[in-house]
N, C-alpha and C positions, 0 to 999 in steps of 0.2 A: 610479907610480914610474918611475924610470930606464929597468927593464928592459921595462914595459909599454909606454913609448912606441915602444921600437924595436920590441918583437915586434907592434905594433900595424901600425907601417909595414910589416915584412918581409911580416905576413898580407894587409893590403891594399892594400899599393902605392899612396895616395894622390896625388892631385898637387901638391894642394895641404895645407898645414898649417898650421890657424889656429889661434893660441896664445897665450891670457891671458896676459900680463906683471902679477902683483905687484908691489908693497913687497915687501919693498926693491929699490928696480929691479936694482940691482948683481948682489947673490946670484941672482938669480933668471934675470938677463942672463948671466951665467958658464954657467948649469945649460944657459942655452939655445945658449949658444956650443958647450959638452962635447957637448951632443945632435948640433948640426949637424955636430960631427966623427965621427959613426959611421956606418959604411958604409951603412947603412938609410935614413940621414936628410940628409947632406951634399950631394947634388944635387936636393934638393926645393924648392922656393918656399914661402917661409914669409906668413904674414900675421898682425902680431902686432899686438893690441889690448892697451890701456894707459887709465886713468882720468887721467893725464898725460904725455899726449905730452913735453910739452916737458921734463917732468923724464926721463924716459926718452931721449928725444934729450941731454941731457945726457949722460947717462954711455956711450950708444949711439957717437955723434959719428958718425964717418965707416965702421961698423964694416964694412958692405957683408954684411952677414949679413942681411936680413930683406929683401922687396921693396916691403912697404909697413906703414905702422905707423900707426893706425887711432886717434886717438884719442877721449878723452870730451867732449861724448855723443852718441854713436853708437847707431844703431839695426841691426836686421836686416840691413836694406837694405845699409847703409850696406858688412860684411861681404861683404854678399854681391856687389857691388860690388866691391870690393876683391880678392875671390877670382876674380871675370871678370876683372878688369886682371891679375892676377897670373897666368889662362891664357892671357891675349891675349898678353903678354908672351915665356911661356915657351911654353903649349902642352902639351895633355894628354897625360902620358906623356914626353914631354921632358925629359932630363936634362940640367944642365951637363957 
């Protein structure tokens, strides 16, 4: 839920936070917009994987919330890739 993501971040400071996007992208894109506004999670680098990109780019557009968005299909690798660019980018322990 809600409260286990943040108290997840506040216990271990992650740098990075990769996060399945559902159906319905919408709802599930809102929940992830409310997360990145709480003190725990708002200057973290996200990496959000989706079964369709381009419909999630739909309703995403130009949101400037995520750093990279992964989509299907995609393998391990491919994440974990995604999580190097995302700390090559910002850098571990790095806040905006």
């Amino acid at each position: 839920g809600t409260l286990d993501l943040v108290a997840f971040a506040e216990a271990h400071d992650p740098d990075v936070i990769v996060y399945d996007l559902p159906r319905p992208y919408e709802r599930h894109w809102n929940f992830l917009r409310l997360m990145k506004e709480t003190n725990s999670l708002k200057d973290r680098a996200w990496v959000v994987t989706t079964t369709d990109k381009e419909a999630l780019l739909a309703v995403v557009k130009a949101a400037n919330v995520v750093e990279i968005i992964v989509g299907q299909p995609f393998g391990a690798s491919d994440v974990v890739d995604a999580v190097h660019l995302a700390l090559q980018t910002r850098g571990p322990g790095q806040r905006v």
